[in-house]
C-alpha positions as CSV (number, residue, x, y, z in Angstrom):
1,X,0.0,0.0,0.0
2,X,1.1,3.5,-1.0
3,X,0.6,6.7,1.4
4,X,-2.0,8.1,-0.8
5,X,-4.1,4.7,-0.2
6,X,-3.2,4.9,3.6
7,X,-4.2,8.4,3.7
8,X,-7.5,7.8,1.4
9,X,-8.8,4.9,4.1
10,X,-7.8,7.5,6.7
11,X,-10.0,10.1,5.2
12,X,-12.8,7.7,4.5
13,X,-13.1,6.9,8.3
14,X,-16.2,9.3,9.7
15,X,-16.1,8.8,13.2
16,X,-13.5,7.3,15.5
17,X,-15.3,3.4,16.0
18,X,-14.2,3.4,12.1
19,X,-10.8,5.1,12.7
20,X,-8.8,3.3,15.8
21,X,-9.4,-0.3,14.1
22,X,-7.3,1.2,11.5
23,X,-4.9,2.8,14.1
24,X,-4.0,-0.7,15.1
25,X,-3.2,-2.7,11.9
26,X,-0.8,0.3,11.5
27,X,0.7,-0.2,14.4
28,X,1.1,-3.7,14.0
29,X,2.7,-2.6,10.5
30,X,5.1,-0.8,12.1
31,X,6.1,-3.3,14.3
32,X,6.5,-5.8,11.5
33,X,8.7,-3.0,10.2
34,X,10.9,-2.7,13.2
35,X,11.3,-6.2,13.3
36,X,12.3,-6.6,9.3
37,X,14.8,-3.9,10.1
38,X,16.5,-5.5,13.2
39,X,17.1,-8.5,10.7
40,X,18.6,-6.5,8.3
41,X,20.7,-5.2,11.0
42,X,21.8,-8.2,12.2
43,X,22.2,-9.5,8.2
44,X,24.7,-6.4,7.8
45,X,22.1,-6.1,4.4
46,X,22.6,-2.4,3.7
47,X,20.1,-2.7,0.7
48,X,17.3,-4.0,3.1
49,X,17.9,-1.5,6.2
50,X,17.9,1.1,3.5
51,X,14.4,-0.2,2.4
52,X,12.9,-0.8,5.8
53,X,14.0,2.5,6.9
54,X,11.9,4.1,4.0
55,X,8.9,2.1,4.8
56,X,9.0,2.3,8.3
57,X,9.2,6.2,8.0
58,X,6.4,6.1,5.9
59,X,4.1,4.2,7.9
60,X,5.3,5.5,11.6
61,X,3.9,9.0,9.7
62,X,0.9,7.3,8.4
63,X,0.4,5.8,12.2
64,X,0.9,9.3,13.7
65,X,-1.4,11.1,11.6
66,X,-4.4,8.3,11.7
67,X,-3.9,8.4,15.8
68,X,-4.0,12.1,16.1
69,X,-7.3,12.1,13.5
70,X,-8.9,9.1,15.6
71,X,-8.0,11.1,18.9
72,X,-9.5,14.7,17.4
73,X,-12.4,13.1,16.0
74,X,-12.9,10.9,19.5
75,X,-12.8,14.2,21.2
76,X,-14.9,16.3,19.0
77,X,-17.8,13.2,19.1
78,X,-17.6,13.0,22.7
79,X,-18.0,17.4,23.5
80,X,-21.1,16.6,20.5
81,X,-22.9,14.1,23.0
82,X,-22.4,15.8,26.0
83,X,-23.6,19.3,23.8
84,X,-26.4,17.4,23.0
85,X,-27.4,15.9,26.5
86,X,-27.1,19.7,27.7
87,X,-29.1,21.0,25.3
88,X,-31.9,18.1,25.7
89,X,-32.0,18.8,29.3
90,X,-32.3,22.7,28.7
91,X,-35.6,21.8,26.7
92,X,-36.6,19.1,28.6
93,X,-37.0,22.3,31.6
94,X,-39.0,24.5,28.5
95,X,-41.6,21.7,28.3
């Protein structure tokens, strides 16, 4: 998968439910990642650390950027709930 497709599924996500399940296989991605480059490492395969670096850059940025969108969109549906239990109970007293 490219950026632009990580970024599209990102984008596609509309509230946070959708979001953090997609959070987690990127983390696990990065993981696998990490772990292809210790072996590299420990291969002395320059090629291969050069290309795991690239990746892994890639998708810790794509991880960071669907975590922070998860966590604003979180926040923003929790203060929309509680804005909406307020307001409910304001015109509840109208009634």
């Amino acid at each position: 998968m490219t950026l632009n497709h990580d970024i599209t599924i990102i984008r596609n996500c509309t509230t946070s439910t959708q979001l953090f399940p997609v959070v987690e296989t990127f983390a696990y991605q990065v993981s696998e990642l990490e772990d292809r480059l210790k072996r590299a490492e420990y291969a002395y395969d320059w090629d291969a650390i050069e290309s795991a670096l690239g990746q892994l850059a890639v998708k810790r940025y794509t991880y960071k950027f669907a975590y922070d969108a998860a966590s604003e969109m979180e926040e923003d549906e929790w203060q929309y709930q509680n804005d909406c239990e307020i307001n409910n109970a304001m015109m509840g007293d109208r009634v």
